[in-house]
DRENDO-1510 file (C-alpha; in Angstrom, 1 decimal, always signed):
<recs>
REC; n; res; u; v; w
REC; 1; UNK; +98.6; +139.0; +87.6 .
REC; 2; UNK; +99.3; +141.7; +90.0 .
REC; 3; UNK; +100.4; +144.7; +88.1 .
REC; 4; UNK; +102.7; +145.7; +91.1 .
REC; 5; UNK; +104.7; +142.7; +90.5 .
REC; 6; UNK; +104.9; +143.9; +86.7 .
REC; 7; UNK; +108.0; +144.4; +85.3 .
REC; 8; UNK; +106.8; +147.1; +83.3 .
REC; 9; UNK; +105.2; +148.8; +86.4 .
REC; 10; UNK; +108.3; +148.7; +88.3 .
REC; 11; UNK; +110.4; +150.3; +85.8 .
REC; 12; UNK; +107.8; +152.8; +85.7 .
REC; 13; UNK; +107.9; +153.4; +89.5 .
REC; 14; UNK; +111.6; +153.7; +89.1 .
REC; 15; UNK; +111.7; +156.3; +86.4 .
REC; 16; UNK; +109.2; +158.1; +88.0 .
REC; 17; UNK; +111.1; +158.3; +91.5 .
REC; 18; UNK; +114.6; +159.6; +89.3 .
REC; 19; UNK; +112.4; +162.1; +87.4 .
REC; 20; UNK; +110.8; +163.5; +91.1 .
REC; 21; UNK; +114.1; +163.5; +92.6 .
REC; 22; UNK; +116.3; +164.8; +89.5 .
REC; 23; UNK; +116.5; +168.3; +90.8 .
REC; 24; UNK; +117.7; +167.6; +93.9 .
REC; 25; UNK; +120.2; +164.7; +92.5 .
REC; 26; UNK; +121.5; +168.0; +90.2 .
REC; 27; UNK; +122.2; +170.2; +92.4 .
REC; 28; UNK; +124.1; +167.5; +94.5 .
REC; 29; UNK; +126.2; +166.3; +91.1 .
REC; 30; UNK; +127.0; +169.7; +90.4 .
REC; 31; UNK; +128.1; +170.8; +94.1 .
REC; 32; UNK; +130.6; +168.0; +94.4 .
REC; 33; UNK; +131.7; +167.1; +90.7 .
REC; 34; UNK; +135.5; +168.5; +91.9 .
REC; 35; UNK; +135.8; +165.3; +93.8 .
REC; 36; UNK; +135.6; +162.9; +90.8 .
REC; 37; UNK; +139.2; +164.6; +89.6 .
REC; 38; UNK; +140.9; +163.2; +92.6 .
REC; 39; UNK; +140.1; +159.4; +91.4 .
REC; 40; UNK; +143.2; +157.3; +91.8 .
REC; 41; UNK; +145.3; +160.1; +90.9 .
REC; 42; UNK; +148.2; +158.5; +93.2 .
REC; 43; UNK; +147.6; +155.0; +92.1 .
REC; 44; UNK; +150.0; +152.9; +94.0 .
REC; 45; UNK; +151.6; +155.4; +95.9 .
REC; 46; UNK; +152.2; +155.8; +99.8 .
REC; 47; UNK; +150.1; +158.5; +101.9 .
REC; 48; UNK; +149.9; +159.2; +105.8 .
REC; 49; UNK; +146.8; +160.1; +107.1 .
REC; 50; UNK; +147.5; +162.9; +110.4 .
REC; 51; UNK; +145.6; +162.9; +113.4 .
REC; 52; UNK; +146.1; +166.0; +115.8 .
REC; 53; UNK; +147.3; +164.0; +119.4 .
REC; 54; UNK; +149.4; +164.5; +121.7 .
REC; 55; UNK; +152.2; +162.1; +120.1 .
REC; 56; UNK; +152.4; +164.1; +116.9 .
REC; 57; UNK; +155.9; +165.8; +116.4 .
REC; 58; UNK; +156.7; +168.3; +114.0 .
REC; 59; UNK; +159.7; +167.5; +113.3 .
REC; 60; UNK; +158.0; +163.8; +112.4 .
REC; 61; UNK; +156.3; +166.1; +109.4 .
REC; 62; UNK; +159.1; +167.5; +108.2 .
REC; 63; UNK; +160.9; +163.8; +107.9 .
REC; 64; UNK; +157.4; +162.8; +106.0 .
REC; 65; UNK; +157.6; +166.3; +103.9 .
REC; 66; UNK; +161.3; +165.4; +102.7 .
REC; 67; UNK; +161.1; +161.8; +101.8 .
REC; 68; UNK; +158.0; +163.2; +99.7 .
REC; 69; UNK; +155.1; +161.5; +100.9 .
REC; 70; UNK; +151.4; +162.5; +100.3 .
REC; 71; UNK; +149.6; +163.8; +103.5 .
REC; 72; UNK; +146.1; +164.2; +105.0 .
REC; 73; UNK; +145.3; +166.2; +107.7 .
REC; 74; UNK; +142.7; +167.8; +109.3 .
REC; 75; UNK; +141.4; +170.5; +111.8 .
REC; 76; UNK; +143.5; +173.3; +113.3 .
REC; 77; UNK; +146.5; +171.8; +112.4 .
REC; 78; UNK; +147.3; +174.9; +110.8 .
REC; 79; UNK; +147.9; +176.1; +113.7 .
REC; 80; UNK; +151.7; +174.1; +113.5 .
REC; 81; UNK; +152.7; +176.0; +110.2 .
REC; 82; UNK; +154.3; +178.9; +111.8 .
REC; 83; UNK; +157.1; +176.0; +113.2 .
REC; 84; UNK; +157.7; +174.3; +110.3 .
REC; 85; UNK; +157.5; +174.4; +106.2 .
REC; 86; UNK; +155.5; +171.4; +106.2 .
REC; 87; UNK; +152.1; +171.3; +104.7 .
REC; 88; UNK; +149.6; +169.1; +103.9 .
REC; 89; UNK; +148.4; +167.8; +100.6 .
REC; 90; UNK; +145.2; +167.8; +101.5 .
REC; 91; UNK; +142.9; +168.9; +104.5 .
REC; 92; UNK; +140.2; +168.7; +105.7 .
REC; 93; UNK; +137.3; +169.4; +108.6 .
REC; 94; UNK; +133.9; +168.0; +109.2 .
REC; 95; UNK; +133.0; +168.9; +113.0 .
REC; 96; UNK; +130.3; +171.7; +112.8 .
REC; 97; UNK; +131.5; +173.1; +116.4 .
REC; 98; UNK; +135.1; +173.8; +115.0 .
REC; 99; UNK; +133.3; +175.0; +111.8 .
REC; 100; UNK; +131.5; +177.1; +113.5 .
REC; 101; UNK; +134.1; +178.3; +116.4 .
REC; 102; UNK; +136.7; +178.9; +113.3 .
REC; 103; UNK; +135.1; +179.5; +110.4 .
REC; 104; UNK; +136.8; +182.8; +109.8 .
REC; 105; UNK; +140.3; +181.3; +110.4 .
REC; 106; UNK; +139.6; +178.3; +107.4 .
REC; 107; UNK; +138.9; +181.2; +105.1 .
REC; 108; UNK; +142.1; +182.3; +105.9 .
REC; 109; UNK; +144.4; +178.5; +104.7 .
REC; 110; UNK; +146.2; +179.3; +102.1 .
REC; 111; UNK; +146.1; +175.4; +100.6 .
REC; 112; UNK; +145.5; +174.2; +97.4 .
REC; 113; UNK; +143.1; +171.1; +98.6 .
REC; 114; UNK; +140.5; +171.5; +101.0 .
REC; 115; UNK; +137.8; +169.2; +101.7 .
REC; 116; UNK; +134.7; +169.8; +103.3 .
REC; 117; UNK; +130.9; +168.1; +103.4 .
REC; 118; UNK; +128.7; +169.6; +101.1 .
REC; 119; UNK; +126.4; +170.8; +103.9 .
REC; 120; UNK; +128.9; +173.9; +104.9 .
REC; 121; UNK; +129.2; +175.1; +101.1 .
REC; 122; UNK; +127.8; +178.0; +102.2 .
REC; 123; UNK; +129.5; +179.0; +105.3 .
REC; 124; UNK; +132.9; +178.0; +104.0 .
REC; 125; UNK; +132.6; +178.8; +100.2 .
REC; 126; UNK; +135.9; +177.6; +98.8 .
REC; 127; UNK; +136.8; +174.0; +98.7 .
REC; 128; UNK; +136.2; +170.8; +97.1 .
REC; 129; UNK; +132.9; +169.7; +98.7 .
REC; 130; UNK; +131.7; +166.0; +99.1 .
REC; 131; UNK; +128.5; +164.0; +99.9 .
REC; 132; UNK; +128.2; +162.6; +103.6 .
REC; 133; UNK; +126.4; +159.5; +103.7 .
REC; 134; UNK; +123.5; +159.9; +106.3 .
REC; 135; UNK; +122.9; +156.5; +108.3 .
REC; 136; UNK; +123.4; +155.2; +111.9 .
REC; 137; UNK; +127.4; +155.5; +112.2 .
REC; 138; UNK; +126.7; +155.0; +116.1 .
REC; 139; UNK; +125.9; +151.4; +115.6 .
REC; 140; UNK; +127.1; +150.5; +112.1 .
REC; 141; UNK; +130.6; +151.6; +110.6 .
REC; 142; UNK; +130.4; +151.6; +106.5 .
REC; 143; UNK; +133.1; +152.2; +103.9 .
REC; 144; UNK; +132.8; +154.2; +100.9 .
REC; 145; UNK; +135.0; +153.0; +98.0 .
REC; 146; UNK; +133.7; +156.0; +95.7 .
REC; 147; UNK; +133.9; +159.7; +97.4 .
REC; 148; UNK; +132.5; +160.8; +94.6 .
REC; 149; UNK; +129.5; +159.3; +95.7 .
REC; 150; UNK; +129.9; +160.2; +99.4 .
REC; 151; UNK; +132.0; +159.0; +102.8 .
REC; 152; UNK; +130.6; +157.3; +105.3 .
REC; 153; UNK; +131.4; +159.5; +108.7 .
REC; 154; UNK; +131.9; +157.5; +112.1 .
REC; 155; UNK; +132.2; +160.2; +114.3 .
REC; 156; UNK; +136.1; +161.7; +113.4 .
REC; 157; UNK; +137.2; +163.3; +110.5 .
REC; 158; UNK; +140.0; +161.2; +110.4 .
REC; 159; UNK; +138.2; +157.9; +109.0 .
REC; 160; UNK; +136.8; +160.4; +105.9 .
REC; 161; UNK; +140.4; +161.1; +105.1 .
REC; 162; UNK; +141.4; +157.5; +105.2 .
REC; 163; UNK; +138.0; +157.0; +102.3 .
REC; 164; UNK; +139.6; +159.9; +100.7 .
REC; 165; UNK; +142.9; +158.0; +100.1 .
REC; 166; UNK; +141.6; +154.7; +99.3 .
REC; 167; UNK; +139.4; +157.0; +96.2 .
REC; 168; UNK; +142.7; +158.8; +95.1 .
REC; 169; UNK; +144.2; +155.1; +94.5 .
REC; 170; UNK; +146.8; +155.5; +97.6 .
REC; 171; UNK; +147.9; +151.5; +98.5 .
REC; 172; UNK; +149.9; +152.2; +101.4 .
REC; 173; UNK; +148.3; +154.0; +104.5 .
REC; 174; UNK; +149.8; +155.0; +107.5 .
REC; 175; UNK; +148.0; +156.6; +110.4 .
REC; 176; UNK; +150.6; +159.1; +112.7 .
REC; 177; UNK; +149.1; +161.4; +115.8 .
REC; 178; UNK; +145.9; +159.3; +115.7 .
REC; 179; UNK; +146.1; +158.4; +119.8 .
REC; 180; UNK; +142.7; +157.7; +120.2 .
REC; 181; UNK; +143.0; +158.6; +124.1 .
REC; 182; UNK; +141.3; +161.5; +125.4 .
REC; 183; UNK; +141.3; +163.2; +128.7 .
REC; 184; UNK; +138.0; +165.0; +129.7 .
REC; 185; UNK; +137.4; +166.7; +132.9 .
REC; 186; UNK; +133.6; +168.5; +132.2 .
REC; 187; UNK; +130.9; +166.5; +130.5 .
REC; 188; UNK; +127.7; +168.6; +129.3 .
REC; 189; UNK; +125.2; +167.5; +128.1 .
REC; 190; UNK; +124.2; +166.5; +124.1 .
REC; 191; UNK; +127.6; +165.0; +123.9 .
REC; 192; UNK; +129.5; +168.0; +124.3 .
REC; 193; UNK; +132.4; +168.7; +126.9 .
REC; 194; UNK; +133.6; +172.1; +128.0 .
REC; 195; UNK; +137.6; +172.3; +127.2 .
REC; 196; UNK; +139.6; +173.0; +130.4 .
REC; 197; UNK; +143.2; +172.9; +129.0 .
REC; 198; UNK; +143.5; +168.8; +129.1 .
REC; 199; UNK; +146.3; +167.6; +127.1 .
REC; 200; UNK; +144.4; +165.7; +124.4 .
REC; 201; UNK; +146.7; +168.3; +121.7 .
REC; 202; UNK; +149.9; +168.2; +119.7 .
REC; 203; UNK; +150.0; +171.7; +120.6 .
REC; 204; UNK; +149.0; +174.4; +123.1 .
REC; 205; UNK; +145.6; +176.8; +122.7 .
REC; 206; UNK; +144.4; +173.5; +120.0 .
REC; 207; UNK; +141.3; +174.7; +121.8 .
REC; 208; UNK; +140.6; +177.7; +123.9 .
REC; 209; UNK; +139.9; +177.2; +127.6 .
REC; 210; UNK; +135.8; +177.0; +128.2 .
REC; 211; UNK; +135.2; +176.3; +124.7 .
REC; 212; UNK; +132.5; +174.1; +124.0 .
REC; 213; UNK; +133.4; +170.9; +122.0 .
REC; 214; UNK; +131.6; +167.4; +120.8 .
REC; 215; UNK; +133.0; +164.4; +123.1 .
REC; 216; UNK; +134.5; +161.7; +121.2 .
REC; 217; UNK; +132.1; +158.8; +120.0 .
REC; 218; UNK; +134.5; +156.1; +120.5 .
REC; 219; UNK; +132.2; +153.1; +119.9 .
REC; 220; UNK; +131.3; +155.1; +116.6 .
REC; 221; UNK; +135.0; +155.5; +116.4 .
REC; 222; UNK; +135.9; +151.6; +116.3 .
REC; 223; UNK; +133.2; +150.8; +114.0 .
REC; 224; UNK; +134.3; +153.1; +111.0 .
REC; 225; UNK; +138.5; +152.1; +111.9 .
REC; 226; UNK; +137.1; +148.2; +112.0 .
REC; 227; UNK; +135.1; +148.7; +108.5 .
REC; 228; UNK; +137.8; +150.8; +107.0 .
REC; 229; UNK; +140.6; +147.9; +107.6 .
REC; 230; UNK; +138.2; +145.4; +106.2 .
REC; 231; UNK; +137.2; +147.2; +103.1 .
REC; 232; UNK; +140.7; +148.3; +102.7 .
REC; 233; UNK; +143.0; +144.7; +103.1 .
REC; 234; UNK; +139.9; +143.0; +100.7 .
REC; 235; UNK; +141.5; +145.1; +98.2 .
REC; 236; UNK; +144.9; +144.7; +98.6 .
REC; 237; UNK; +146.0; +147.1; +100.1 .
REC; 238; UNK; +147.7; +148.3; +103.8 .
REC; 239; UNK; +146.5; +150.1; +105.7 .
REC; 240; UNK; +149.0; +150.7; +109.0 .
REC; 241; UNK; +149.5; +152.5; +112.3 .
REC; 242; UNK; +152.7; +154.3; +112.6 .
REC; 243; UNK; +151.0; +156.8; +115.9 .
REC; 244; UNK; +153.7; +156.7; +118.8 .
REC; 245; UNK; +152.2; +155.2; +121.6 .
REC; 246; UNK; +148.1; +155.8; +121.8 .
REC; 247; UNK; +145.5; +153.6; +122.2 .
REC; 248; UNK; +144.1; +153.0; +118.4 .
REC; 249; UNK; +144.7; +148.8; +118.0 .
REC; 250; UNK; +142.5; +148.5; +115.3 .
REC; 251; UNK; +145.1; +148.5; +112.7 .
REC; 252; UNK; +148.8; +146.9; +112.1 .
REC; 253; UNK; +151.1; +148.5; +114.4 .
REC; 254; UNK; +154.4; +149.5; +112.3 .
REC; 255; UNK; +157.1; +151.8; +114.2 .
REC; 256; UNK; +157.8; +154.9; +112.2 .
REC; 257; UNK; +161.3; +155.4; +113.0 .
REC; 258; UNK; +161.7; +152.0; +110.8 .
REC; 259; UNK; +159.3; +153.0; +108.2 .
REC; 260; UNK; +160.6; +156.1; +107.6 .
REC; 261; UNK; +164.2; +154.9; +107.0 .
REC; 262; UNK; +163.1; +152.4; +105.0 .
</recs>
């Protein structure tokens, strides 16, 4: 009998490979632990999920604020807060040139909830930080049910929130300012573009003239919206979008005049 094939053997092998890897696998458990509080904590409820277009209105977050739904957003949307009382439940940012570009300004959020991969523990400090899944998002979209475990990124911060809400329970998802239509002018090189004031933004000075950003992996894109709809609706759930106008068709249209006066 080959003793590979040995049951015995192969528990072995697999104990072995826990024991080697058990520090690492610590450290990781500890450094994201704070995620396993936010499990289905709104069970049932309604959420929207924010992108930062060009079709966002403020005054479309301060209708969402009143009628007291839960909100993700993301990125410098902070930069919005000094128009309106609005603020999200939770945010978020997982783009290492805004990290990088901004990092002082994210120390500066005063919000309760702020999510970040674990990789940027260090530059960011406070936060609730989570496991990325590392795989080929270019050319395979995945969908984490436990963000405990990790999210699966496809290229936009966006499709982590939307993992983030299916894990805290949320039944009912709506996408608003998620255009998914971008206007660049200066293509660089390792898939960067150089900003030159195109209106890709829900508001002025998003980004600073000349500043170097990453160019949106569409394909990469469509395949985490495509897995996230399937994963989603085999559960149950909805998941809608409610963006005025845009280019996003992956999900349910649903007008959000109507589903706000519901």
């Amino acid at each position: 009998m080959d003793i590979k094939n040995n049951w015995i053997y192969k528990n072995i092998r697999t104990l072995y490979y826990y024991l080697k890897n058990l520090p690492q696998n610590t450290k990781l458990y500890f450094n994201t632990k704070n995620i396993k509080k936010f499990h289905n904590i709104h069970k049932g409820q309604k959420c929207f999920v924010i992108g930062n277009g060009p079709s966002l209105k403020v005054e479309d977050l301060e209708k969402i604020q009143s009628q007291g739904y839960k909100t993700f957003a993301c990125n410098r949307v902070y930069l919005a807060f000094s128009q309106t009382n609005w603020r999200p439940d939770y945010y978020f940012m997982s783009d290492e040139k805004l990290i990088e570009q901004y990092d002082g300004e994210i120390g500066d959020i005063s919000l309760n909830n702020r999510f970040f991969p674990l990789k940027y523990k260090e530059t960011i400090k406070k936060g609730n930080f989570y496991n990325a899944i590392q795989f080929n998002y270019e050319n395979e979209g995945r969908f984490s049910k436990d963000a405990f475990e990790g999210v699966c990124p496809a290229g936009t911060v966006t499709s982590e929130m939307i993992q983030f809400a299916f894990y805290m329970g949320f039944t009912e998802i709506y996408l608003i300012g998620v255009d998914f239509s971008y206007n660049i002018n200066q293509k660089n090189e390792n898939n960067t573009y150089t900003y030159q004031g195109e209106n890709n933004y829900f508001i002025p000075n998003y980004l600073k003239k000349g500043e170097v950003a990453y160019t949106p992996n569409v394909r990469a894109n469509l395949l985490g919206f495509e897995a996230a709809r399937k994963a989603i609706e085999e559960e149950g759930r909805i998941i809608k979008n409610a963006t005025r106008g845009g280019k996003l068709e992956v999900f349910e249209r649903i007008d959000l005049d109507e589903l706000l006066n519901q």
